[in-house]
C-alpha positions in Angstrom: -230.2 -7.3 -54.3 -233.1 -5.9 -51.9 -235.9 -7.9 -54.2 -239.0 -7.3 -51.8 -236.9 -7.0 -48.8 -236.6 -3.7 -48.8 -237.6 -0.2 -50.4 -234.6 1.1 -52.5 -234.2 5.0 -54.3 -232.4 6.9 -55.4 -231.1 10.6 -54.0 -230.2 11.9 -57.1 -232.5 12.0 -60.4 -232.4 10.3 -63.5 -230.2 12.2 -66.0 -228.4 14.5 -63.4 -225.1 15.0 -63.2 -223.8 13.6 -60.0 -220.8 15.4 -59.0 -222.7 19.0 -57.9 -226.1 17.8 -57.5 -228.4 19.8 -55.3 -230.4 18.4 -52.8 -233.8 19.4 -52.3 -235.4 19.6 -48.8 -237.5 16.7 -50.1 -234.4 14.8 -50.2 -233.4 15.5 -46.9 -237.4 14.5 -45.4 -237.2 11.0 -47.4 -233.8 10.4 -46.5 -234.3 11.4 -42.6 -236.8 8.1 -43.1 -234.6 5.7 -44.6 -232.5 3.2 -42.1 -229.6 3.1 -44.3 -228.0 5.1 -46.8 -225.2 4.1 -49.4 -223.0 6.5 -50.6 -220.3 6.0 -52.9 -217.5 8.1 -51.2 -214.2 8.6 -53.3 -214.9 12.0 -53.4 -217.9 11.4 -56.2 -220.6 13.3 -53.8 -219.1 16.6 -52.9 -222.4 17.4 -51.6 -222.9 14.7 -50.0 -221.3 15.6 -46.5 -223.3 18.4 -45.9 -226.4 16.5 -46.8 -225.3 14.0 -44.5 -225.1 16.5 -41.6 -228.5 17.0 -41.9 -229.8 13.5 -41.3 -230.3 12.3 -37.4 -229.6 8.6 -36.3 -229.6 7.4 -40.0 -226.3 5.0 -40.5 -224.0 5.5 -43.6 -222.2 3.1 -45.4 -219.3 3.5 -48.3 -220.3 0.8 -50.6 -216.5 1.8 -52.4 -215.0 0.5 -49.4 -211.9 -1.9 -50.2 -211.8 -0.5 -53.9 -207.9 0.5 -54.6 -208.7 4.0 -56.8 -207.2 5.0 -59.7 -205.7 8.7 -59.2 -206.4 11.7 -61.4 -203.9 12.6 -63.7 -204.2 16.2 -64.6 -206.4 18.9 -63.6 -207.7 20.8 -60.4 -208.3 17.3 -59.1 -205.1 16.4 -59.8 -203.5 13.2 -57.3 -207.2 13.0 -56.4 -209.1 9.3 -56.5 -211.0 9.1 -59.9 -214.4 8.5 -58.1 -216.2 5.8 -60.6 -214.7 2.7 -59.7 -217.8 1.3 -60.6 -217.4 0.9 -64.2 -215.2 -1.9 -63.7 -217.0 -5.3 -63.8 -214.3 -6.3 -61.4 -215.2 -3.3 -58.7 -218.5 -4.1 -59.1 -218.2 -7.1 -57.6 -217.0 -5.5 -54.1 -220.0 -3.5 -54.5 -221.7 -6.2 -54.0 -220.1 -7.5 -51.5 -220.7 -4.2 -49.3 -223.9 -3.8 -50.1 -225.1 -7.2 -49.6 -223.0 -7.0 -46.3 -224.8 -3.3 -45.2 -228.0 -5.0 -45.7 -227.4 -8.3 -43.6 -226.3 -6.0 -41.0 -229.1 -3.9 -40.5 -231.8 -6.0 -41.4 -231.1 -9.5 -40.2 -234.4 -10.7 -40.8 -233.7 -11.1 -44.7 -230.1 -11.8 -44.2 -230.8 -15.0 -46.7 -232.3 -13.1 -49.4 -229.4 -10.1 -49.5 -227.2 -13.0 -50.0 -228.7 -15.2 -52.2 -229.6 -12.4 -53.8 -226.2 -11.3 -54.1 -224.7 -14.0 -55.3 -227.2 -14.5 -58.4 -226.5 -11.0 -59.2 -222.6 -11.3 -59.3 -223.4 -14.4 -62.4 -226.0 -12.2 -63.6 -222.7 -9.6 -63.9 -220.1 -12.0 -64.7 -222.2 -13.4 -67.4 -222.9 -10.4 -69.4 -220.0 -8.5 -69.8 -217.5 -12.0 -70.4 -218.5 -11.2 -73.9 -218.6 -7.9 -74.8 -214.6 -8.2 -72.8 -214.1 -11.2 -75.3 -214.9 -8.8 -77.9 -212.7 -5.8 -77.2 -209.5 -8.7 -76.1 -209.7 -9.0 -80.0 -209.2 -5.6 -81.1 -205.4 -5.4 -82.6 -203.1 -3.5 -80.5 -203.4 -0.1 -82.9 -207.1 0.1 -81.9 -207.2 -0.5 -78.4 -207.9 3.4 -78.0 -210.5 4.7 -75.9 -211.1 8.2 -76.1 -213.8 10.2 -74.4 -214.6 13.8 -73.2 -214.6 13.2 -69.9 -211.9 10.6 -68.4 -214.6 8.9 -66.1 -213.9 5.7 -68.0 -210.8 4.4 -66.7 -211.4 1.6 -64.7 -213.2 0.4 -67.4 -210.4 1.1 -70.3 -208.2 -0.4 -67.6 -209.8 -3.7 -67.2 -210.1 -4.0 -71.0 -206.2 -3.2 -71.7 -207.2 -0.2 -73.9 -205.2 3.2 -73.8 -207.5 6.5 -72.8 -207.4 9.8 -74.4 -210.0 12.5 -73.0 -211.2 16.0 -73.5 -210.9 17.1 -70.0 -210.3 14.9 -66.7 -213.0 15.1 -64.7 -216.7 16.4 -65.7 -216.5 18.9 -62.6 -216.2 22.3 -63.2 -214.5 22.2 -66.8 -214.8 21.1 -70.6 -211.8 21.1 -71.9 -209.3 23.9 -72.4 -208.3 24.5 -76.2 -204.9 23.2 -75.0 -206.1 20.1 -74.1 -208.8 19.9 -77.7 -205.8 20.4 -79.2 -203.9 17.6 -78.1 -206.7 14.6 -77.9 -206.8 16.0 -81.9 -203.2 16.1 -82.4 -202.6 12.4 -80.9 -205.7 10.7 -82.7 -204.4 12.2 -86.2 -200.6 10.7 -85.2 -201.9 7.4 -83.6 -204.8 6.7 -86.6 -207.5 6.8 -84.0 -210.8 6.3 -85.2 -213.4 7.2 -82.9 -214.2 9.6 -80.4 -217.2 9.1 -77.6 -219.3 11.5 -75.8 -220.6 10.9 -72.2 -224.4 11.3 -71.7 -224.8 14.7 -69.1 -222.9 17.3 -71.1 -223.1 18.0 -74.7 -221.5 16.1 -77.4 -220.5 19.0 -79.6 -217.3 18.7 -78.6 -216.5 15.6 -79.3 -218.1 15.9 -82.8 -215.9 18.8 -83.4 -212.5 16.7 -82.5 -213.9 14.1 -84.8 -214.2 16.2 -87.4 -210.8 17.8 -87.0 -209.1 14.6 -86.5 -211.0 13.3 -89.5 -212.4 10.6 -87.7 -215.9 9.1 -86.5 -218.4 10.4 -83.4 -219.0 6.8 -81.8 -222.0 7.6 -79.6 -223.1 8.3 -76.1 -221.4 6.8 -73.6 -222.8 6.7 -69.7 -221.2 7.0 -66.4 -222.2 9.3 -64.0 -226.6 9.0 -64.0 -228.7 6.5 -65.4 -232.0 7.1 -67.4 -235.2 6.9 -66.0 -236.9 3.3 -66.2 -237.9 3.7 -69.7 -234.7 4.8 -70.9 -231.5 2.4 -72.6 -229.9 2.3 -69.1 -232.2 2.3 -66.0 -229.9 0.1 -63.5 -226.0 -0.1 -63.4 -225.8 -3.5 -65.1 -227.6 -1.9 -68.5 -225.6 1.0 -68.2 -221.9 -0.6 -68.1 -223.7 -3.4 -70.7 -224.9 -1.1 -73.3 -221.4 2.0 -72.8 -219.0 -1.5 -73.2 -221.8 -2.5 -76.1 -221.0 1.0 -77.7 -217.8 0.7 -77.4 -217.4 -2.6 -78.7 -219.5 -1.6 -81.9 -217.7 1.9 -82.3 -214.2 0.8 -82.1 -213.5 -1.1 -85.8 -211.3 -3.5 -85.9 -209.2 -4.8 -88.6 -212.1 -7.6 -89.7 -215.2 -5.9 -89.0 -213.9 -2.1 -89.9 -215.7 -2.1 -93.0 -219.1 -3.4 -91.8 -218.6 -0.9 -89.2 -218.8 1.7 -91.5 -221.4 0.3 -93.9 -223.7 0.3 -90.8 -222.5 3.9 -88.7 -221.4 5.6 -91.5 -223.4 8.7 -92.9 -223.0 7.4 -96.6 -221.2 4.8 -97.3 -220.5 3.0 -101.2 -218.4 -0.3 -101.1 -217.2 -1.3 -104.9 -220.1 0.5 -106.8 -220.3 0.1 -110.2 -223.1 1.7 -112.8 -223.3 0.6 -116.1 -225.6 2.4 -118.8 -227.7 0.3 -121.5 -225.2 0.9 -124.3 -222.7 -0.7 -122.4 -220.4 2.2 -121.2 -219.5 1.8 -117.2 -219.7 5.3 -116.3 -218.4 4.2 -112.5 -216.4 1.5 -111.6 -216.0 -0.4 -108.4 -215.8 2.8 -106.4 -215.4 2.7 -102.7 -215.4 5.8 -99.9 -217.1 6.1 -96.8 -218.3 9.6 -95.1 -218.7 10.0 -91.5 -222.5 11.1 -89.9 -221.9 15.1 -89.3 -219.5 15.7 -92.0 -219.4 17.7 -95.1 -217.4 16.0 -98.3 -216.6 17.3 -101.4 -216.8 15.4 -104.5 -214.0 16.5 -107.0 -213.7 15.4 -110.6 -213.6 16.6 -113.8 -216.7 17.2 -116.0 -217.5 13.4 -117.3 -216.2 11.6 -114.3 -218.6 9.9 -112.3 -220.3 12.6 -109.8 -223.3 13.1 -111.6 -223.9 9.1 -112.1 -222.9 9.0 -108.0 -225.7 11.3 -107.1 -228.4 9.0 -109.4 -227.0 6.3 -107.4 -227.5 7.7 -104.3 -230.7 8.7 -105.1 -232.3 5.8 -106.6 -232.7 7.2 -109.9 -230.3 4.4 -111.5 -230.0 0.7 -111.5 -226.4 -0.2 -110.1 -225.2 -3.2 -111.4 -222.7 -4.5 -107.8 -222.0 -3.0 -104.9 -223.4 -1.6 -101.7 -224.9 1.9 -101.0 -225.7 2.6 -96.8 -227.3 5.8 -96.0 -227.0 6.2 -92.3 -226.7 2.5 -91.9 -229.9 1.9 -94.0 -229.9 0.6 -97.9 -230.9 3.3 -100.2 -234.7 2.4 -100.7 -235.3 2.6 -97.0 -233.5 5.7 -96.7 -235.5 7.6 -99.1 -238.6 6.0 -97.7 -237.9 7.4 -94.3 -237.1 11.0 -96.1 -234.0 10.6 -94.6 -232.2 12.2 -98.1 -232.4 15.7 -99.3 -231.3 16.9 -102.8 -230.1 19.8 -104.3 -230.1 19.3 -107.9 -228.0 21.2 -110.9 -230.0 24.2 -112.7 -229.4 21.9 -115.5 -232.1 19.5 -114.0 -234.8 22.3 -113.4 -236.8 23.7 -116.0 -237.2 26.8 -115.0 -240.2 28.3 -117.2 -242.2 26.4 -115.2 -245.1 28.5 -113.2 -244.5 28.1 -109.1 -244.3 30.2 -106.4 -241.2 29.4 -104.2 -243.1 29.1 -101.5 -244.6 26.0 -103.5 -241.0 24.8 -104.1 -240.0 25.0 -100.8 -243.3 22.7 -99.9 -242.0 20.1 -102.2 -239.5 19.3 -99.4 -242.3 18.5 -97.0 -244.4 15.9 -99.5 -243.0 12.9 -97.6 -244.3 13.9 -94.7 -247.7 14.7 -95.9 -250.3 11.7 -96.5 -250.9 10.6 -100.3 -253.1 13.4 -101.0 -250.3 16.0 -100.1 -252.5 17.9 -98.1 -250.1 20.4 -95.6 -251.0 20.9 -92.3 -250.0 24.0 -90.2 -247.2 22.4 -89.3 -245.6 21.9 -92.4 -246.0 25.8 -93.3 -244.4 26.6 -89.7 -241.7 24.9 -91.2 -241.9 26.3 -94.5 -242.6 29.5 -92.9 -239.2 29.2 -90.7 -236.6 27.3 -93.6 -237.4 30.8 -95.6 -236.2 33.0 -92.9 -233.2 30.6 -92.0 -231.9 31.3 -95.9 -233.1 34.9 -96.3 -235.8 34.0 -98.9 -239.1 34.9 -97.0 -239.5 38.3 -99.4 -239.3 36.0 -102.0 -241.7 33.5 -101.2 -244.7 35.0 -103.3 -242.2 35.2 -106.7 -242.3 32.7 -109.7 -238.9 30.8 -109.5 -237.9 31.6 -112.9 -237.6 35.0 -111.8 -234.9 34.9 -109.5 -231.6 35.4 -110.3 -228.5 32.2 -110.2 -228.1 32.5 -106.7 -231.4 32.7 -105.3 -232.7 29.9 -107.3 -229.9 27.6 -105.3 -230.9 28.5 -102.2 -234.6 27.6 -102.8 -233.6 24.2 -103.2 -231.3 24.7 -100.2 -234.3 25.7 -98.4 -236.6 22.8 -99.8 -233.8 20.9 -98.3 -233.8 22.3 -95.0 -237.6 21.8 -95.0 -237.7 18.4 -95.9 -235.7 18.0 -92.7 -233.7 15.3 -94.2 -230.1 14.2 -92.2 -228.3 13.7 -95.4 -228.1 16.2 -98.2 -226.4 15.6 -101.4 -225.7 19.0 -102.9 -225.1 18.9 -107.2 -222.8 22.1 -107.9 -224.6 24.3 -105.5 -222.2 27.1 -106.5 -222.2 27.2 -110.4 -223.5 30.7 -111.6 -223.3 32.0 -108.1 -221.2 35.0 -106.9 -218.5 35.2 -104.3 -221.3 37.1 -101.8 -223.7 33.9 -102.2 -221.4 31.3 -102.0 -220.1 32.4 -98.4 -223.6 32.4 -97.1 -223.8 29.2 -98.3 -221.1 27.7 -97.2 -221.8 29.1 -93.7 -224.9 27.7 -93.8 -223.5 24.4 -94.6 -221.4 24.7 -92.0 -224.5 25.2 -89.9 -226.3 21.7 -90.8 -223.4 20.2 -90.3 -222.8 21.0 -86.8 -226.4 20.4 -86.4 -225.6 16.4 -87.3 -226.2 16.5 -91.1 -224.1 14.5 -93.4 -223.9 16.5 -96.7 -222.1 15.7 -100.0 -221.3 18.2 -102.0 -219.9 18.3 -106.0 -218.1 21.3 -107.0 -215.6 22.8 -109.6 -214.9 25.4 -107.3 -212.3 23.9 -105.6 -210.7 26.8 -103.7 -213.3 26.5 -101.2 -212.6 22.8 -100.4 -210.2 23.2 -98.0 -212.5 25.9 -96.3 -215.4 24.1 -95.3 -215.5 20.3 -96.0 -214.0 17.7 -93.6 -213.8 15.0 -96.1 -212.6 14.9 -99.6 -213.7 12.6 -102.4 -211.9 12.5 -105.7 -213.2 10.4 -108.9 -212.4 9.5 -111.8 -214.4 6.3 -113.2 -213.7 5.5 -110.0 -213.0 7.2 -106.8 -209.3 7.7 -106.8 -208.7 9.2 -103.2 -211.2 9.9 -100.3 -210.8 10.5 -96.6 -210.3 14.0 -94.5 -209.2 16.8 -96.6 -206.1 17.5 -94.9 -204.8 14.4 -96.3 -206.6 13.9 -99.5 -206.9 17.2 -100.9 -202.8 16.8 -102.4 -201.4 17.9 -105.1 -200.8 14.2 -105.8 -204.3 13.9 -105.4 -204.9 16.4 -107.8 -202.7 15.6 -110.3 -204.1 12.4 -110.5 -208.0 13.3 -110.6 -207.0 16.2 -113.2 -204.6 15.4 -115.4 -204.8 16.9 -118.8 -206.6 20.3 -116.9 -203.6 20.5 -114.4 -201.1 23.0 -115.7 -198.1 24.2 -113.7 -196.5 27.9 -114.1 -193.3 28.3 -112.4 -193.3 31.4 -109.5 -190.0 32.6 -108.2 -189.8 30.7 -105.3 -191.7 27.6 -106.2 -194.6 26.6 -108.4 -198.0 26.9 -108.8 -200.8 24.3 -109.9 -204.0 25.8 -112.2 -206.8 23.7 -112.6 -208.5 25.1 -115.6 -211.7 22.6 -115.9 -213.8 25.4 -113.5 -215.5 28.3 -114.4 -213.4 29.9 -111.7 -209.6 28.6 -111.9 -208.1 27.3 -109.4 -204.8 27.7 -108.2 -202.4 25.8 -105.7 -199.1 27.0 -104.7 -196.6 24.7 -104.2 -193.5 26.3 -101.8 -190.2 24.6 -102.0 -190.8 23.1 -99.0 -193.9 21.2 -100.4 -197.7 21.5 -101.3 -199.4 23.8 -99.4 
């Protein structure tokens, strides 16, 4: 609105989070020189008071002014006025207003630039959030769910007639207590909710960790409180509400556009895939399942039942003859092109008489990286070098593969995974011919990529350890029979259906108990009278 009028900064820095910023006596020399400040008031600059008290002669206005506030609900600030009235398009318009007017009034000389100003900036407003609010007005009434970890976004969830759900009221002096993880988790699993969003100054792991437990998907990054610096996705006000309503809008699926919403924000995603072999036989058929980005699924089957041929087609190694593979929103040629897929393959696949080191092996996860003469530079050993340690294999490094016993051999090619740096890793029965010992420290290390943002697939036979450590569940059969969170896929139902003809039942006093025999380690289910558990 100032144009050229005037000379307009900012106290606080790009990035910073707002509430208990520190002023630095630099701030207090450049503001002692300004002839206006704007503050939003609401209670949003705690600081700002004593800051203020510093300043001599230098006029102060609330730009909020006018602005009926939304309370807090819970929390210390409890009965408080949530502070960010700006993220309603509506309340931005008063903004305007004030700050146009706090111009006029103490620079008279451009009184006609403030307002014309003004007044083009209101359209420029009014123009680009009509649609993305034209977009969320069609979301059925079962999606119109905002939830967040901080509840900064009302106003805006407010204006766009969608229910909010948070972590934690205010971004203040909390994150969250368990209690209140507990029931953002609890209500998204009873009300279907399908997204969960993060809000740019704090951390996002716990938002990923609710969408894991709730078995649902992390939407993105959401900002409210700072913008970025000028190079940044949102450097003024109007690119911050555009692109946290843009997010929004693309993270929330609704009933028409849910399943492009996976194909393009899903980790993997495989829409009616079917594979075909040259002698005719159809080895999967029209299989469907989608994973969400920072999970870990199991794929469950018995021997002969699609995994393997899955894998190929993730891979690339087989033609598919219909459907649609996206690997973090990108078709399966790109994805591999852009080394964005790791794999572990079965000790079937490796022929282990072969002479390299496993340092060499280990290397092999970095050739994508490297140009075409696969040259490594000291970077790719630090890496090497640092993926050894991370498994325990460094005192290994120097040792012919073949020599290693069942276990060791898997992690190598975990390792060559972790070196290749890839964000999706598809695991082939990383625990066949491994003990109990090995396969914990796996699994924990799994458990590790995962909250590091990798999506990982894994196939097993072990399937006592399903429930342990994946999020999602995938069970085929010729086709993919059942897939989604664990909780609700892994069933006895499930199972029975995937494993029929292996699935025996032994009666126990008290109820029953369900042995998978297809698995070099059976596995056994009991069933209470009260139901599968």
């Amino acid at each position: 609105m100032a144009g050229d009028a005037a000379d307009v900064s900012s106290i606080t820095k790009p990035g910073a989070e707002i509430h208990d910023y520190q002023p630095t006596p630099g701030d207090i020399k450049r503001a002692q020189g300004a002839q206006l400040i704007l503050s939003n008031g609401l209670n949003l600059e705690r600081w700002f008071a004593r800051f203020y008290q510093h300043l001599k002669g230098v006029p102060e206005v609330v730009v909020s002014e006018g602005i009926q506030p939304m309370g807090i609900s819970a929390g210390p600030y409890s009965g408080k006025p949530n502070p960010h009235a700006w993220m309603s398009a509506d309340n931005a318009l008063i903004y305007v207003d004030n700050i146009r007017d706090a111009l006029v009034k103490y620079d008279p000389p451009h009184a006609d630039t403030y307002r014309r100003n003004a007044e083009a900036y209101k359209e420029k407003i009014r123009q680009t959030m009509a649609p993305l609010q034209a977009r969320l007005a069609q979301l059925p009434a079962d999606k119109r769910w905002l939830v967040t970890s901080e509840g900064a976004f009302s106003y805006l969830a407010r204006d766009y007639g969608l229910r909010e759900l948070y972590l934690w009221p205010i971004n203040a002096d909390q994150q969250g207590t368990p209690q209140q993880v507990r029931k953002v988790i609890d209500t998204m699993k009873k009300e279907r909710i399908s997204t969960i969003f993060s809000e740019s100054t704090i951390s996002d792991k716990p938002a990923r960790q609710v969408a894991r437990e709730a078995g649902a998907h992390y939407g993105g990054v959401l900002y409210v409180d700072s913008l970025s610096a000028a190079d940044g996705p949102v450097p003024t006000w109007l690119d911050l509400l555009r692109v946290t309503t843009e997010t929004i809008v693309n993270g929330i699926p609704g009933r028409d556009e849910e399943a492009a919403m996976n194909a393009a924000q899903a980790g993997l995603y495989v829409d009616q895939l079917t594979v075909t072999w040259r002698n005719g036989h159809t080895a999967l058929r029209d299989a469907s399942f989608s994973v969400p980005r920072g999970s870990i699924a199991a794929l469950v089957g018995v021997n002969g039942s699609g995994k393997s041929t899955l894998f190929k087609a993730l891979m690339g190694f087989v033609r598919v003859g219909h459907g649609e593979i996206a690997i973090l929103g990108q078709p399966v040629n790109r994805a591999l092109r852009q080394n964005l897929v790791a794999y572990v393959p079965q000790s079937e696949e490796v022929d282990w008489s072969f002479p390299v080191l496993v340092e060499d092996v280990v290397m092999m996860g970095r050739y994508g990286h490297m140009g075409w003469l696969r040259r490594a530079k000291p970077r790719d050993r630090e890496i090497v070098d640092a993926a050894l340690a991370r498994v325990g294999m460094s005192e290994f490094r120097h040792r012919q593969i073949g020599e290693l016993s069942g276990g060791q051999k898997k992690r190598v090619f975990l390792t060559r995974a972790i070196a290749q740096q890839g964000q999706v890793i598809l695991l082939d029965e990383p625990f066949t011919g491994v003990d109990v010992q090995t396969e914990a420290r796996i699994i924990s290390l799994l458990r590790e990529l995962r909250d590091e943002g990798c999506t990982m697939l894994v196939s097993t036979h072990n399937l006592g350890s399903v429930s342990e450590f994946c999020d999602y569940t995938v069970m085929v059969k010729g086709t993919v029979l059942a897939s989604g969170p664990t909780e609700t896929t892994f069933t006895a139902e499930n199972l029975e259906r995937a494993f029929s003809g292996v699935l025996r039942h032994v009666a126990l006093t008290g109820g029953e108990a369900q042995v998978i025999t297809d698995d070099e380690r059976p596995f056994i289910s009991r069933r209470a009278a009260g139901g599968p558990r």
